[in-house]
C-alpha positions as a LaTeX table, in Angstrom:
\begin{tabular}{lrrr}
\hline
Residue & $x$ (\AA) & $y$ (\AA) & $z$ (\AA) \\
\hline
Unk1 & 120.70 & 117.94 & 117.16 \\
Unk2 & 119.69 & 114.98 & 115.06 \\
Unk3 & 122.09 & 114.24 & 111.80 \\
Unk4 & 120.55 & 113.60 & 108.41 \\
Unk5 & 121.08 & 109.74 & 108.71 \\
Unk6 & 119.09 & 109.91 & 112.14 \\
Unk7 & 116.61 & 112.07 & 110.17 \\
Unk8 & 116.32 & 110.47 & 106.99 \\
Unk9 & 115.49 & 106.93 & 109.15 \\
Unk10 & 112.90 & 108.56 & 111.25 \\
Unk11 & 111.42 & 109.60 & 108.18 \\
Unk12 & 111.39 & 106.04 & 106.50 \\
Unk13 & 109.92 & 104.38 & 109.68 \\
Unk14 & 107.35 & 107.14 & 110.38 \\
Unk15 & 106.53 & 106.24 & 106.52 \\
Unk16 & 106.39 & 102.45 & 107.21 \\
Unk17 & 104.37 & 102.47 & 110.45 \\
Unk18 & 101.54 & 104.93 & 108.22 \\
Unk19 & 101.52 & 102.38 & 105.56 \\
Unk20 & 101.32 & 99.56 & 107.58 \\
Unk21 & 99.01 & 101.29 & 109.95 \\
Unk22 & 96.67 & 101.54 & 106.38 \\
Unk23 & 96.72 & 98.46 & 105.31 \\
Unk24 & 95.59 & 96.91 & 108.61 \\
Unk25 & 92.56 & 99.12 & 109.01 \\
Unk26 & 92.08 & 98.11 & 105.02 \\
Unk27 & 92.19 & 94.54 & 105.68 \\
Unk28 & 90.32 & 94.55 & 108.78 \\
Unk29 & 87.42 & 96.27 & 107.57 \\
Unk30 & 87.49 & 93.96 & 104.58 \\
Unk31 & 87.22 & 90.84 & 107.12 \\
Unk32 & 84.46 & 92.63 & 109.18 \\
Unk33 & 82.46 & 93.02 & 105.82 \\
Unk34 & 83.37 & 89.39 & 105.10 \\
Unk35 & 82.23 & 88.21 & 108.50 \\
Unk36 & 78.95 & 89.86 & 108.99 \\
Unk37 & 77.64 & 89.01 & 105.17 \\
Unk38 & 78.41 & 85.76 & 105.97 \\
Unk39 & 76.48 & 85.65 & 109.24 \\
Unk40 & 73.35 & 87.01 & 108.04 \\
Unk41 & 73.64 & 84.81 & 105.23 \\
Unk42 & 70.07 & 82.96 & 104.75 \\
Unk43 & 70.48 & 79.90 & 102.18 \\
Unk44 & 67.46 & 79.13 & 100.33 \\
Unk45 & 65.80 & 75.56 & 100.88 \\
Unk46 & 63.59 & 74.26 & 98.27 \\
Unk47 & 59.78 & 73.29 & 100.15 \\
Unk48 & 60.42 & 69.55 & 99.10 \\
Unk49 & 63.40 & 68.82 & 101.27 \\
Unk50 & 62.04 & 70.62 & 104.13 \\
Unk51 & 58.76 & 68.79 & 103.67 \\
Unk52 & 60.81 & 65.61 & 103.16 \\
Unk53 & 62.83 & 65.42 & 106.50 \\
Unk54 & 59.42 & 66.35 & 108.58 \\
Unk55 & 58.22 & 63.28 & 107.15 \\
Unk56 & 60.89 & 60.90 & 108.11 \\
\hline
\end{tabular}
């Protein structure tokens, strides 16, 4: 039989490892998003520099 103590610590780290387990999945997710909008990212080059450097 577990005491309170025993108990009332299995509680807190069950509590800590669900909050934890959160705000990894959060933070992930938030750097996937970050990644991917970043790799399809197209910048926009005005005609005259791309006409430019084929001339040189």
């Amino acid at each position: 039989m577990k005491t309170m103590t025993q108990r009332m610590f299995n509680e807190v780290k069950e509590g800590m490892s669900r909050t934890v387990r959160s705000a990894a999945i959060k933070s992930g997710d938030i750097a996937m998003e970050t990644c991917c909008s970043y790799l399809f990212h197209e910048p926009k080059i005005p005609m005259e520099l791309l006409k430019a450097s084929a001339e040189k």
